[in-house]
C-alpha positions as CSV (number, residue, x, y, z in Angstrom):
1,X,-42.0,-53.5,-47.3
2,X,-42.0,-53.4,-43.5
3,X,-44.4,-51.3,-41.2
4,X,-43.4,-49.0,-39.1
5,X,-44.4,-49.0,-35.6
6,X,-46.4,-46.0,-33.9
7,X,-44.2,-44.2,-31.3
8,X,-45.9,-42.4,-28.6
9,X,-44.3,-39.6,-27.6
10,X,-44.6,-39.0,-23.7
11,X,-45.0,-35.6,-21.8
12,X,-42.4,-34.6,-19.6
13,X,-43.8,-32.6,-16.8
14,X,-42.2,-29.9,-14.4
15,X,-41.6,-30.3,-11.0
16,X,-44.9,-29.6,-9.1
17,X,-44.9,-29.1,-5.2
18,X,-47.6,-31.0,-3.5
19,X,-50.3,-28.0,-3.8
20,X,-49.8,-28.6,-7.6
21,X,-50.6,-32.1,-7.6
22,X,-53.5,-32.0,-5.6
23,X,-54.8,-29.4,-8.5
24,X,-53.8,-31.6,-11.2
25,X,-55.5,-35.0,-9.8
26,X,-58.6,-32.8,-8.9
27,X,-59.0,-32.0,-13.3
28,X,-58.0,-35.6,-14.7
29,X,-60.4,-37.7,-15.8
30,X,-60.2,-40.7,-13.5
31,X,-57.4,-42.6,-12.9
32,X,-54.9,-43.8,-16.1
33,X,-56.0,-46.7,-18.4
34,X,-53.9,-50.2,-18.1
35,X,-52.2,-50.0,-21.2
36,X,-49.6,-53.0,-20.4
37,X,-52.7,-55.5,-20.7
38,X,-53.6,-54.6,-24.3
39,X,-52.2,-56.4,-27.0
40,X,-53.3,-54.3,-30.2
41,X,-50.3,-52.1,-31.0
42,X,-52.4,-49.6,-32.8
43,X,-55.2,-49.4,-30.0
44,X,-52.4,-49.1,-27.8
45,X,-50.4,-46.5,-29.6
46,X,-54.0,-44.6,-29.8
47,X,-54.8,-44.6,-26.2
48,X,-51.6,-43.9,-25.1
49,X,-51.8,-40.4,-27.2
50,X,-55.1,-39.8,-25.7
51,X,-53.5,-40.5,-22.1
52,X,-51.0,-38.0,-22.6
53,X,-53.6,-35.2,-23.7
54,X,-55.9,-35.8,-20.7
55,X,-53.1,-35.0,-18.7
56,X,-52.2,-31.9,-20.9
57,X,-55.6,-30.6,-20.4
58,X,-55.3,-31.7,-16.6
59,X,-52.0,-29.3,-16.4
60,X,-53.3,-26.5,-17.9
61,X,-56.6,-26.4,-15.9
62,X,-54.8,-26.0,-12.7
63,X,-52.1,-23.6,-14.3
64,X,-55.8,-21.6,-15.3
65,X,-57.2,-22.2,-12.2
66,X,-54.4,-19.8,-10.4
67,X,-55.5,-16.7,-12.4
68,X,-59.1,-17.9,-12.5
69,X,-59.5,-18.2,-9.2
70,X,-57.1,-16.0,-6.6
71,X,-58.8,-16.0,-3.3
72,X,-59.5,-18.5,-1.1
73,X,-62.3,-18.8,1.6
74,X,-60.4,-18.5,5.5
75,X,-61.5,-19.5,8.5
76,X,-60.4,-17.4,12.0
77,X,-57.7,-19.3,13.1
78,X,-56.6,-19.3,17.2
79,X,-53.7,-20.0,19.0
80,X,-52.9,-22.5,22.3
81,X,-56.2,-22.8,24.0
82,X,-57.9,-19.5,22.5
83,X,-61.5,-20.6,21.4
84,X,-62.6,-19.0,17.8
85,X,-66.3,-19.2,19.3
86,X,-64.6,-16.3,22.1
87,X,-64.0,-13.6,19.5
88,X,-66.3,-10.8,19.3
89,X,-67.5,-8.9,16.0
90,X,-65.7,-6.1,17.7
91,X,-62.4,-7.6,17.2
92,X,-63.3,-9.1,13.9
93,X,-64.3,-5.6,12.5
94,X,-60.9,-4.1,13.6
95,X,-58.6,-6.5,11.1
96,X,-61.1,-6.4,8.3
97,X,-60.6,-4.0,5.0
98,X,-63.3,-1.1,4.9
99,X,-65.5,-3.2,2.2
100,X,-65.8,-6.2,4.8
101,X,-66.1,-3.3,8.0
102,X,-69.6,-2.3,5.9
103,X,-71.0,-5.5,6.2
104,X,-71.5,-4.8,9.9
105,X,-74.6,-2.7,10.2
106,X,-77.5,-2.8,12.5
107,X,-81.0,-1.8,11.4
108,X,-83.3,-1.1,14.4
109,X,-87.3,-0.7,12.8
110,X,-89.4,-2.0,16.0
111,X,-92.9,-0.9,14.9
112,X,-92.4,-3.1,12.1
113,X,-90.8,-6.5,13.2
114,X,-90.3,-9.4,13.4
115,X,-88.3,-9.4,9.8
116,X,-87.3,-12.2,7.7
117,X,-84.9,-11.4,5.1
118,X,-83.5,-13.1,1.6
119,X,-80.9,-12.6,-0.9
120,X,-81.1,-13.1,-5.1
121,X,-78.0,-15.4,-6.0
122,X,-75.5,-12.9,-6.3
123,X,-75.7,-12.0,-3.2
124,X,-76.3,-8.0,-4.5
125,X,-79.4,-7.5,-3.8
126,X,-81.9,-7.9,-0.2
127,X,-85.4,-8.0,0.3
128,X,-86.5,-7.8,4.1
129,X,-89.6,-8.0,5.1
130,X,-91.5,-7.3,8.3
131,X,-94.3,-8.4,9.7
132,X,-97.0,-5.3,10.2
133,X,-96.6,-4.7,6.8
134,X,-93.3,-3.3,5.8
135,X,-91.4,-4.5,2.2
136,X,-87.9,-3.0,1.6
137,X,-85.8,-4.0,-1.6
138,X,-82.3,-3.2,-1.2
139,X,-79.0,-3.2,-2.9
140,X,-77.0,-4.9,-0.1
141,X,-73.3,-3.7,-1.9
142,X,-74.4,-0.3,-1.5
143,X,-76.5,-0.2,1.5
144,X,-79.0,2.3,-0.6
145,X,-82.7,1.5,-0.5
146,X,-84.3,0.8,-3.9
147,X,-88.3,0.2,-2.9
148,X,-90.2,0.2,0.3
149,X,-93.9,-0.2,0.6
150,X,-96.4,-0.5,3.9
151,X,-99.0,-3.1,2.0
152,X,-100.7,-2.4,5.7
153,X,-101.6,-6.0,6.7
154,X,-99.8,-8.8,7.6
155,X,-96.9,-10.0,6.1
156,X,-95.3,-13.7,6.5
157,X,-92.4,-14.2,4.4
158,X,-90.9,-12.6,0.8
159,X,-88.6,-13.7,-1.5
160,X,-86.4,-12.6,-4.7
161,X,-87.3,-14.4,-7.6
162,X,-85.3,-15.1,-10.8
163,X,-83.6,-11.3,-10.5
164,X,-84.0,-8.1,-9.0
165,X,-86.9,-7.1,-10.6
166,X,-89.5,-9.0,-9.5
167,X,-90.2,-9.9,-5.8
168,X,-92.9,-12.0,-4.0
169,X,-94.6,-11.5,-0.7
170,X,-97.0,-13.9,1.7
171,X,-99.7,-11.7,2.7
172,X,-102.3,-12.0,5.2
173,X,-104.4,-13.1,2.4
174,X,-102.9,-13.8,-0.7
175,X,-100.0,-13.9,-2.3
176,X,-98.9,-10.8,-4.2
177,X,-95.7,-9.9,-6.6
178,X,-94.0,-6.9,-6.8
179,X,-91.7,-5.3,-9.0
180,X,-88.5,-3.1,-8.4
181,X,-90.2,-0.3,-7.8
182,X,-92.4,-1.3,-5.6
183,X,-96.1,-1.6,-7.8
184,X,-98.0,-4.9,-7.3
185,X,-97.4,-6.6,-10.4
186,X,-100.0,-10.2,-10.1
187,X,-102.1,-11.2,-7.2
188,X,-102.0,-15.3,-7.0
189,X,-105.2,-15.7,-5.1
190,X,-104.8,-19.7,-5.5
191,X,-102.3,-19.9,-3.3
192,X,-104.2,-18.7,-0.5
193,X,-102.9,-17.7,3.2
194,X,-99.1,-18.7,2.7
195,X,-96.7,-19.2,5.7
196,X,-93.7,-19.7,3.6
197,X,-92.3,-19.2,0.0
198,X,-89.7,-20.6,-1.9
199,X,-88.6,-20.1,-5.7
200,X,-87.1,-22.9,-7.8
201,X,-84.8,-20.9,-10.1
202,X,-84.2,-23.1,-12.8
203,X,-87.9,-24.3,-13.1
204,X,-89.4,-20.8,-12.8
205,X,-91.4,-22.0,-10.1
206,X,-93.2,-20.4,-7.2
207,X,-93.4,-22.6,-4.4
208,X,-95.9,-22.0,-1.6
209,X,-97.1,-23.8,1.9
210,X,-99.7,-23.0,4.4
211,X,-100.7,-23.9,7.5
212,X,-102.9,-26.6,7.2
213,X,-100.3,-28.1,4.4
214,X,-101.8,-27.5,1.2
215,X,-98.6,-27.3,-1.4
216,X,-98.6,-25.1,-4.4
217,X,-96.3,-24.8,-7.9
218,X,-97.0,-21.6,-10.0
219,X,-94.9,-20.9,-13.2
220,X,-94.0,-17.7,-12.9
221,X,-93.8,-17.5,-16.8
222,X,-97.0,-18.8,-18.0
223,X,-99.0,-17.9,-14.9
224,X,-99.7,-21.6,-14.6
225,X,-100.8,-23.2,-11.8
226,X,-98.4,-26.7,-12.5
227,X,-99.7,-28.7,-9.2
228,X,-101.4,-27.9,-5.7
229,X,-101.1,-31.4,-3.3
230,X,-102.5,-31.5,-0.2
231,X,-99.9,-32.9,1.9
232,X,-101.6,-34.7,4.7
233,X,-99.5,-34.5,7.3
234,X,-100.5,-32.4,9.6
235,X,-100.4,-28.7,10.1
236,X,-97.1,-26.3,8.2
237,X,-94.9,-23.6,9.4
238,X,-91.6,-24.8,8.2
239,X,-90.4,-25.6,4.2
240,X,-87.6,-25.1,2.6
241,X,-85.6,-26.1,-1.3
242,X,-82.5,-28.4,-1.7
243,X,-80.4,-26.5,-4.7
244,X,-79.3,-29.8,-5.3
245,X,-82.0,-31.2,-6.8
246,X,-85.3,-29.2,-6.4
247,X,-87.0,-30.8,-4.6
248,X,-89.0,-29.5,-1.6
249,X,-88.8,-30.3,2.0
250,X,-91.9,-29.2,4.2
251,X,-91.7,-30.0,8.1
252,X,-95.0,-31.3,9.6
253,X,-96.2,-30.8,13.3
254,X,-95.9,-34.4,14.0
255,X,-92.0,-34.0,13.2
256,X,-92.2,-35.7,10.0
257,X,-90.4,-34.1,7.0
258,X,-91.9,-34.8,3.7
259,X,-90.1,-34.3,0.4
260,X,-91.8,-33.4,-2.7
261,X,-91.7,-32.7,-6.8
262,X,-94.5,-31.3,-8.9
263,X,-95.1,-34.3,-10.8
264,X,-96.3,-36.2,-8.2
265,X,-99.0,-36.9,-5.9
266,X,-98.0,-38.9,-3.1
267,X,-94.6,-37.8,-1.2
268,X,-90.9,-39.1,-2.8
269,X,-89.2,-39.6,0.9
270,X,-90.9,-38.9,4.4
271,X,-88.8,-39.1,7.2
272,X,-89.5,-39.3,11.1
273,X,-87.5,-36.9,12.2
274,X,-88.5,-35.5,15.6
275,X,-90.6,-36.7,18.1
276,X,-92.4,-33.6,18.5
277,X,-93.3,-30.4,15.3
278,X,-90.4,-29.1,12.9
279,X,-89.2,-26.0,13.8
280,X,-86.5,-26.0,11.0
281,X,-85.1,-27.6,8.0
282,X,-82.2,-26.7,5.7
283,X,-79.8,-28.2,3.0
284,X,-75.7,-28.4,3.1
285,X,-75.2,-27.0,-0.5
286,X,-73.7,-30.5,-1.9
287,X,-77.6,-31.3,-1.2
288,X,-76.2,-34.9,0.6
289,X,-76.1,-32.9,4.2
290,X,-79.6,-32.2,5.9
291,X,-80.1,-30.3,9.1
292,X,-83.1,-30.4,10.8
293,X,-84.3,-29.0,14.4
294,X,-87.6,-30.0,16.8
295,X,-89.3,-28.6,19.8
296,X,-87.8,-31.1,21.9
297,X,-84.5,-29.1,21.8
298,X,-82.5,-31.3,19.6
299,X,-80.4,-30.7,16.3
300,X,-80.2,-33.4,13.5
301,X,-77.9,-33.9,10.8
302,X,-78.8,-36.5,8.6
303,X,-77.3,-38.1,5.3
304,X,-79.8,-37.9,2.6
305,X,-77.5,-40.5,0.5
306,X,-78.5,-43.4,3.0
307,X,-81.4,-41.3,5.4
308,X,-79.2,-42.1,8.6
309,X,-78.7,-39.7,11.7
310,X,-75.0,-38.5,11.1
311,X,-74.4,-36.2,14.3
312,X,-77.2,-35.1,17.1
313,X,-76.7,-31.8,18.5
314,X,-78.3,-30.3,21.7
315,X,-80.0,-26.6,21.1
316,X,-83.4,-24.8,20.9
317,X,-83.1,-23.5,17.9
318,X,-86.0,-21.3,15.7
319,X,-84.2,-20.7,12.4
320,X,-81.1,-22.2,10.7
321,X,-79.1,-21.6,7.4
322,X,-76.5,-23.4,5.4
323,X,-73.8,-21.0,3.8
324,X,-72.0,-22.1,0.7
325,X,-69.2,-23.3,2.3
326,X,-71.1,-25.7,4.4
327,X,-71.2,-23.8,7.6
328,X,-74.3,-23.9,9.7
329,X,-76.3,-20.8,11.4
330,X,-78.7,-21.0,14.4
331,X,-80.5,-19.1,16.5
332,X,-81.9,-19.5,19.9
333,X,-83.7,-16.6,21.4
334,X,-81.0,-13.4,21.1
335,X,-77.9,-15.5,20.2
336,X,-76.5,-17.0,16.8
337,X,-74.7,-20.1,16.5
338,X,-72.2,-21.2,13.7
339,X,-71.0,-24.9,13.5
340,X,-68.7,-26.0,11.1
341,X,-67.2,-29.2,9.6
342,X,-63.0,-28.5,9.7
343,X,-62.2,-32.3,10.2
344,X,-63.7,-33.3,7.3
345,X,-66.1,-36.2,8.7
346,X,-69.4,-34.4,9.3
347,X,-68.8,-33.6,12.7
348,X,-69.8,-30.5,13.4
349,X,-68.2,-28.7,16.3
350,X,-68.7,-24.8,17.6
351,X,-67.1,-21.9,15.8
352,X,-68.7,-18.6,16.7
353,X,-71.3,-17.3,18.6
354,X,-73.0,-14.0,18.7
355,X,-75.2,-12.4,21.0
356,X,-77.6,-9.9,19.8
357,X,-79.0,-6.9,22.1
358,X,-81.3,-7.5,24.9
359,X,-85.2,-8.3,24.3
360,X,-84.4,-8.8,19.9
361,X,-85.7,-12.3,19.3
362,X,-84.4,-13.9,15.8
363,X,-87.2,-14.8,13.8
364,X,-84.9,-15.7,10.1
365,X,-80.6,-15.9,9.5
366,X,-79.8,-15.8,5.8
367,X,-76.1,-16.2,4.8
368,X,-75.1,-13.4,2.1
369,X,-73.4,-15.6,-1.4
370,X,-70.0,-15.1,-2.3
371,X,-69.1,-12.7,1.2
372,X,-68.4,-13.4,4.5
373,X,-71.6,-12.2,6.4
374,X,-75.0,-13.4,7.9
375,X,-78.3,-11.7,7.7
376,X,-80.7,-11.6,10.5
377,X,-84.0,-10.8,10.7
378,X,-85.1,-10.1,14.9
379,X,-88.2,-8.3,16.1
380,X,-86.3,-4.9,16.0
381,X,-85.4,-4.7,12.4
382,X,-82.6,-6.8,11.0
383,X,-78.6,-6.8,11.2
384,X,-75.5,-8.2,9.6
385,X,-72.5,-9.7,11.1
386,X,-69.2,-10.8,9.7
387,X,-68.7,-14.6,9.2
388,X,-64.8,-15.4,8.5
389,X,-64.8,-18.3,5.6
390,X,-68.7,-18.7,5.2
391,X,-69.0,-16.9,1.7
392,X,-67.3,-18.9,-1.7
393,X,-64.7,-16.5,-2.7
394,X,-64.7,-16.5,-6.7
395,X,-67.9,-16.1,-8.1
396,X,-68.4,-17.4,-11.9
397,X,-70.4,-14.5,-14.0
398,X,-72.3,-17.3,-16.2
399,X,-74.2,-18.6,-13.0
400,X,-74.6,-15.2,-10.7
401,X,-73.1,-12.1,-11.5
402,X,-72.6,-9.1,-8.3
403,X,-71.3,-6.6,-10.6
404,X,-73.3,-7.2,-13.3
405,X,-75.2,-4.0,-15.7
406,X,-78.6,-3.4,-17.1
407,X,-77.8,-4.9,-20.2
408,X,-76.0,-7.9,-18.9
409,X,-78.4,-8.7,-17.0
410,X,-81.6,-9.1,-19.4
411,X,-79.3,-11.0,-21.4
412,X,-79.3,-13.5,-18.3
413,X,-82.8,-13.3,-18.0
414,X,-83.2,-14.4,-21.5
415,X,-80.4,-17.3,-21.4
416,X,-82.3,-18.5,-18.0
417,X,-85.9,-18.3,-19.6
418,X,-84.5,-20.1,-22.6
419,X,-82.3,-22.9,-20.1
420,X,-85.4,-22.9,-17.8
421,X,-86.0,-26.9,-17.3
422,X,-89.5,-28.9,-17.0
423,X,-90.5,-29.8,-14.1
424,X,-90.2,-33.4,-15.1
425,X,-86.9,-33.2,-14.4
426,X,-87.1,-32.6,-10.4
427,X,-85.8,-36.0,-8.9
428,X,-83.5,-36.7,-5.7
429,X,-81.4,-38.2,-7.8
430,X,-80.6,-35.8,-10.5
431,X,-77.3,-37.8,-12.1
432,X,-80.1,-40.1,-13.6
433,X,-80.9,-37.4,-15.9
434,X,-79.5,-38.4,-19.2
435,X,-78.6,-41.8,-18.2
436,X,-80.0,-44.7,-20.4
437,X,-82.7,-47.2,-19.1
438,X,-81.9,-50.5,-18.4
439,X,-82.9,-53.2,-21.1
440,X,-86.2,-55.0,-20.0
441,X,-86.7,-58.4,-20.3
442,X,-88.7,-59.1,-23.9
443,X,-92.3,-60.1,-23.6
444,X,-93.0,-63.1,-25.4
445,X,-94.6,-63.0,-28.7
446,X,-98.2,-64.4,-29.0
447,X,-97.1,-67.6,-30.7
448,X,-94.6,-68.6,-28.0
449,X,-97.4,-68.0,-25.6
450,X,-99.8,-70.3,-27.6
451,X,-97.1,-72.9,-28.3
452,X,-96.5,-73.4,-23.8
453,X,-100.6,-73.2,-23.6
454,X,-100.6,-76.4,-26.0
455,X,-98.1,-77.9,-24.4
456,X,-99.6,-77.7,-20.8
457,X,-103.2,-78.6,-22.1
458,X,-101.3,-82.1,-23.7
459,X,-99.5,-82.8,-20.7
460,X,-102.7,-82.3,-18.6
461,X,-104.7,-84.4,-20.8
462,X,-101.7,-87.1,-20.8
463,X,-102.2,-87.2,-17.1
464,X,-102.3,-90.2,-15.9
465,X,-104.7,-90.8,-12.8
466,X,-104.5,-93.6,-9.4
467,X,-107.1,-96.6,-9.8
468,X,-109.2,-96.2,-6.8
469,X,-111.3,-98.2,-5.1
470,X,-115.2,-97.5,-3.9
471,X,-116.6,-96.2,-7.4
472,X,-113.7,-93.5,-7.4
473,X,-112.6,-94.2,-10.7
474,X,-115.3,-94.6,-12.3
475,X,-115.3,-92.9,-16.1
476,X,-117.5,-90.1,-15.1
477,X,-115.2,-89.0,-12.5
478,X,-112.1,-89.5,-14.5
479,X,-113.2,-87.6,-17.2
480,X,-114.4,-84.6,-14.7
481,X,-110.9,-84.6,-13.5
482,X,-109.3,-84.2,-16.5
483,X,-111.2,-81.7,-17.5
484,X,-110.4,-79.7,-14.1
485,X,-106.4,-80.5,-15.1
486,X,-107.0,-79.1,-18.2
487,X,-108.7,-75.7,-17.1
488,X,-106.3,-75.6,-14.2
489,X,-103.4,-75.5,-17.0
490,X,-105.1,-72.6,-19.3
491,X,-106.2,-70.3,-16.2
492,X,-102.7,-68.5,-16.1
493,X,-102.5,-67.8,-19.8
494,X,-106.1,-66.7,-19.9
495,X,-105.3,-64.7,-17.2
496,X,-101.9,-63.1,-18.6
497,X,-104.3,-62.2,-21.8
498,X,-107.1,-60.5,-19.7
499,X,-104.4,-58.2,-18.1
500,X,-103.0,-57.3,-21.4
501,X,-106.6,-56.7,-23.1
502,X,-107.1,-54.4,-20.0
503,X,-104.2,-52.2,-19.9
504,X,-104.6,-51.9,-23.8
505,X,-107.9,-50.8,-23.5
506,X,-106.7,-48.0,-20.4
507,X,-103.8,-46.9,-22.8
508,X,-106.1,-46.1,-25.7
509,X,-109.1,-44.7,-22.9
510,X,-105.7,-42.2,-21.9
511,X,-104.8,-41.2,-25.4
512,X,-108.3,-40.0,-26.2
513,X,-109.0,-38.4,-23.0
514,X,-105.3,-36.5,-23.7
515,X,-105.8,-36.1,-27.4
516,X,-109.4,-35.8,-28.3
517,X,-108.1,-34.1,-31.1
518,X,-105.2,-33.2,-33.4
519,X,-103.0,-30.8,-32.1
520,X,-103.9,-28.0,-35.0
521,X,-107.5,-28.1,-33.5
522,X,-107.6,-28.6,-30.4
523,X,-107.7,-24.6,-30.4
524,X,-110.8,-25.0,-31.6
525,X,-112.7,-27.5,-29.2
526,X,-115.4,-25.8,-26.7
527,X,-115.4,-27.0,-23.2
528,X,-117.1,-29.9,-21.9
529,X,-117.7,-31.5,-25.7
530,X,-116.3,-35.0,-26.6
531,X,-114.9,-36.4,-29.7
């Protein structure tokens, strides 16, 4: 009877244009396995099949990705020696659609500024907030006011949190939490006189900072306070989330930047940055970019992959901002800066500029997700201008929804509180996640260990010692310095068994002091009492 061999039937593509084939080597796993080196005709045959099905799948993703994802982000694009930082919002404005035009508006409340303002992550919905006291929740797609409330002290910052529905604000006091219509919801009096907020979305977790750097993580669904460090670095104004990874980044008056997680202590990175305080820090979305600016006029990019100084940038800047498509805000005074990377390299070079009215100083710029636009918060109210090629331009309704209803969106609400991560899980490197540990070395059983001591105590007591002259070697003294050889040769494995009796003895001390009792009655146990 003979076998017959396997035959691998190989896919014949179409013709792609170059467009194509960038699509399909951006979905394929990798590049082809060597199947010439194998010698296993069945494992062969096997791969080969598999091969041919990657690049199936690799097809049809970027035939998908046409439908799935029609627009594509543009840039303002010049001709001969026209400058794109020369055009004017004017002239932008008069080649836009009438949805775009909108997202030019100008909102003048002096009484009440300076403003800050921040979006949710569609992008739908606004919360500005100014300082004397003023808190506006608004629906930035329709322009049409939702809340507004005069809490009638100071206010320092507000953010969205997890949806529309809830908001927080850094009073002169206390931090409070609001809800869409505009009731106080919780009053977190541990966090104290807050100078800036930031929400970790996937955590649930309340970030706050103040002034003289104490740092604070509340879950937002337990009401928990999960950590408060005291940073030691000086005094606070400036902090700030990489949606990379989660972790914090807090700028210090000495122009150190500190990076932080919840489960620990001490700082993960700190990084001499300026010479003189922090005036602002933000993250490039890919959350391998940082920017930070000082008071000595000077702009910093830095590669968090290797903590090296990429590009240095001249500028007085108060407030910067990262949009999605990596394109960076300033602002200095009355005028906004946008830099972007078109070569590719992380250079940075000029690409707009806008200047605002006389005598409004920018106090926050906050890019709008998945549009074209940039939020600014000045001492006269806040504003909007149009930002060509800023915004991603297909938004996926399983991560942030615009457009999305009332029923839709509790549904998220529950996904997320069921997704929602520990905060064990904060690291800078997040691809570790899931990874397994590398093997440790074996420590050696007990008998080994006994087995060298013998073996050193023999060859010590085998030692064989110099004649000497003078009453040296007398027996006395020979025997004395055996005996030293001898305790000289046991002192590192009575040593190596002290350590381990010790740490033992903590692990057990930690278990009781964690689990004085079992988990069905610890309910039970009063406060203060030991087991």
């Amino acid at each position: 009877m003979g076998v017959k061999a396997e035959t691998v039937h190989h896919v014949v593509r179409e013709p792609m244009d170059s467009e194509e084939e960038m699509k399909v080597t951006k979905y394929l796993r990798g590049e082809a396995a060597d199947l010439g080196v194998l010698k296993d005709k069945k494992l062969k045959g096997q791969l080969a099949v598999r091969e041919d099905l990657y690049g199936k799948s690799a097809v049809a993703a970027a035939k998908a990705e046409k439908w799935l994802m029609p627009s594509e982000a543009g840039f303002l694009e010049t001709e001969g020696l026209e400058k794109t930082w020369r055009i004017k919002q004017e002239a932008i404005a008069a080649e836009v659609g009438i949805k775009n035009w909108r997202e030019q508006y100008d909102i003048v409340l002096p009484e009440l500024g300076p403003y800050t303002v921040d979006f949710d992550l569609s992008g739908r919905y606004m919360v500005a907030a100014g300082r004397k006291g003023h808190l506006a929740l608004m629906d930035a797609e329709k322009l049409k006011l939702i809340c507004e409330v005069q809490v009638r002290e100071t206010v320092r910052d507000a953010i969205l949190l997890h949806n529309l529905n809830f908001f927080a604000a850094a009073q002169k006091k206390y931090v409070y939490m609001y809800d869409k219509s505009g009731r106080e919801v919780h009053c977190l009096k541990e966090h104290g006189a807050t100078v800036k907020l930031q929400f970790l979305q996937k955590h649930f977790l309340l970030t706050s900072i103040n002034k003289h750097g104490q740092l604070h993580y509340q879950d937002i669904t337990t009401g928990g306070m999960v950590a408060n460090f005291r940073t030691g670095l000086g005094r606070c104004a400036v902090m700030n989330v990489n949606r990379y990874n989660n972790v914090v980044a807090v700028g210090h008056s000495g122009g150190v930047v500190s990076m932080w997680k919840p489960t620990s202590s001490a700082p993960l990175v700190k990084i001499l940055c300026h010479k003189g305080p922090i005036k602002a820090v933000s993250f490039h979305p890919n959350g391998h970019l940082m920017a930070t600016a000082g008071i000595e006029r000077k702009v910093k990019l830095w590669d968090l992959r290797k903590f090296e100084v990429l590009q240095e940038m001249p500028g007085q800047v108060e407030a910067m901002d990262f949009s999605q498509k990596g394109l960076l805000a300033t602002s200095t005074g009355s005028f906004v800066g946008i830099f972007g990377d078109f070569s590719g390299s992380q250079r940075y070079s000029r690409y707009m500029t806008h200047s605002m009215a006389k005598g409004y100083q920018i106090q926050s710029v906050c890019f709008r997700p998945y549009l074209d636009s940039l939020a600014i918060g000045h001492s006269q109210g806040f504003s909007s201008i149009l930002i060509p090629g800023s915004g991603e331009p297909n938004f996926d309704s399983m991560v942030a929804n615009p457009y999305e209803t009332l029923k839709q969106r509790n549904e998220h609400e529950v996904h997320s509180l069921l997704d929602k991560l520990p905060p064990e899980t904060i690291m800078l490197d997040p691809t570790r996640i899931g990874t397994v540990r590398s093997t440790r070395k074996k420590e050696k059983a007990s008998k080994e260990i006994e087995d060298e001591q013998e073996v050193a105590v023999e060859e010590a007591k085998n030692f064989s010692l110099k004649k000497k002259t003078k009453g040296r070697s007398k027996p006395s003294k020979v025997a004395k310095k055996k005996r030293e050889k001898v305790e000289n040769a046991k002192k590192p494995f009575l040593e190596q068994k002290s350590k381990e009796e010790e740490s033992v003895k903590k692990k057990r001390k930690r278990i009781t002091e964690e689990n004085p009792l079992p988990v069905s009655l610890q309910r039970f146990a009063r406060k203060g009492t030991v087991s």
